[in-house]
C-alpha positions, 0 to 999 in steps of 0.5 A: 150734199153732193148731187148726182149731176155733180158727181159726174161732172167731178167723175167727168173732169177727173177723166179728162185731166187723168192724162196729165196728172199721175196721182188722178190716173193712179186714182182711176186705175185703181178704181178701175181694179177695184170695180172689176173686182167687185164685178168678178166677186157679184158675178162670180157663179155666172162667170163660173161657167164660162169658157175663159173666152166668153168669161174674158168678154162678158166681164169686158161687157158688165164693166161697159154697162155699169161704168160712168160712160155708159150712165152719163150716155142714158142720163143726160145724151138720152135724158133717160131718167134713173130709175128706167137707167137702172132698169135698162142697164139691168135688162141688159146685163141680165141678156148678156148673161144668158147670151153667154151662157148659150 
């Protein structure tokens, strides 16, 4: 069974090794595209009533939050440990989001 640290240590050296091998930037591009899909689909009535600008950059905002880079910043730069990660990372979007509506 997979732990978590070593899924990112996998998510990590798939990044790193994307820039010399098609077939892994492939893979990343498209679970890029899915994962931005996915955020447009949960976030679908939030993002509604954006203009196209504020939909633009809080779309831009959610893929930060909830991407690798960030979990991998609160998990192990900052030893924050999961459960106050995801809490943290769900404040967060819960502020953009009223931000962006205002």
């Amino acid at each position: 069974m997979w732990s978590s640290a070593g899924i990112r240590a996998v998510a990590r050296a798939t990044r790193l090794h994307a820039a010399f091998s098609p077939t892994l930037a492939r893979i990343l591009r498209d679970a890029q595209i899915r994962s931005r899909a996915d955020l447009e689909r949960l976030f679908a009535q939030e993002l509604r009533t954006l203009s196209p600008g504020h939909r633009t950059g809080t779309l831009a905002v959610l893929d930060v939050l909830t991407g690798p880079d960030a979990w991998e910043t609160l998990r192990e730069r900052y030893d924050i440990d999961g459960e106050t990660a995801i809490r943290r990372v769900i404040d967060s979007i819960v502020l953009h989001l009223r931000a962006a509506r205002a």
